[in-house]
C-alpha positions as CSV (number, residue, x, y, z in Angstrom):
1,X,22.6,-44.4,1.3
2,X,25.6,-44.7,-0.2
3,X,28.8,-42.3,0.8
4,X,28.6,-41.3,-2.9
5,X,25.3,-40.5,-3.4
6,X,25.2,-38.4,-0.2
7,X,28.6,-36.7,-1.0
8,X,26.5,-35.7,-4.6
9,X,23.9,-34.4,-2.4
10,X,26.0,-32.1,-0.2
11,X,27.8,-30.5,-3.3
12,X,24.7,-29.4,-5.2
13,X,24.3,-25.7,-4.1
14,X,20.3,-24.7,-3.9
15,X,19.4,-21.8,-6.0
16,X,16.7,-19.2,-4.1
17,X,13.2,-20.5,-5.2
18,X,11.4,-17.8,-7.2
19,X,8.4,-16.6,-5.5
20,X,5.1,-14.6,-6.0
21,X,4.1,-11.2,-4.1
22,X,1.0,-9.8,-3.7
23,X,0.1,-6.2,-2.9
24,X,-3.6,-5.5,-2.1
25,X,-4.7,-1.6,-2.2
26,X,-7.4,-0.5,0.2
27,X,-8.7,2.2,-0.3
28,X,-10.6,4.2,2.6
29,X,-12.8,7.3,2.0
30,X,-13.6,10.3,4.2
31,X,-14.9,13.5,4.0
32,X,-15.4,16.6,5.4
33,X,-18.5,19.8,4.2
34,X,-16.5,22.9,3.7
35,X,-18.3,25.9,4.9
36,X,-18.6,29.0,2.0
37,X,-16.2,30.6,4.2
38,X,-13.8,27.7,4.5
39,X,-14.3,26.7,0.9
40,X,-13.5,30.5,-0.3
41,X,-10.1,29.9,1.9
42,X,-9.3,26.5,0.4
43,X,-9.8,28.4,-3.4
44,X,-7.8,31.3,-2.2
45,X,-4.8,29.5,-0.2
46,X,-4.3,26.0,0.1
47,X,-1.7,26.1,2.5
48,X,-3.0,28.7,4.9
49,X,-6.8,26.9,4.8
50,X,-4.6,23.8,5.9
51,X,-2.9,26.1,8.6
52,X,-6.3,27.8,9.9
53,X,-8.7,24.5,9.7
54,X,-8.4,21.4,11.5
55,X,-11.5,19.3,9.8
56,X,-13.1,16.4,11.6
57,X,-13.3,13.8,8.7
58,X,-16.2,11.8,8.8
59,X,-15.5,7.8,7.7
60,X,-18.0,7.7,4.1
61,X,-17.0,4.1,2.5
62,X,-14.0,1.8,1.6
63,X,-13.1,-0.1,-1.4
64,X,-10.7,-2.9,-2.5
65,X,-8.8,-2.0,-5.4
66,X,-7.1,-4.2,-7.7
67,X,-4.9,-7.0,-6.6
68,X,-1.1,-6.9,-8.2
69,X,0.7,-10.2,-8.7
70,X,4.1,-10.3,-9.3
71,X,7.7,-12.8,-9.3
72,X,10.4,-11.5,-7.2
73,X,13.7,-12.9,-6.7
């Protein structure tokens, strides 16, 4: 290699190569059965039902949403 070519090939400053991202939603479901009294509570006052009741959430299903391409920088 000559002294030229390689002094060519130091002095060329790479640019970032562009790239792709890709976000992938999940999406999990869960639920929990509400009592009449408990539902009556949630209707009434959201915050305090959330104060008063701890639910148990029971695991129901899961789905994959749509994927989302996109070029960064």
């Amino acid at each position: 290699m000559s002294l030229i070519f390689f002094s060519y090939i130091c002095s060329i400053k790479f640019l970032p190569m562009a790239k792709l991202q890709k976000t992938e939603s999940d999406f999990r479901y869960y639920e929990y059965e509400l009592s009449d009294t408990e539902l009556e509570l949630y209707q009434e006052d959201k915050d305090r039902f959330w104060e008063e009741v701890d639910p148990e959430w029971e695991y129901v299903n899961d789905h994959q949403g749509q994927d989302e391409i996109e070029l960064i920088d």
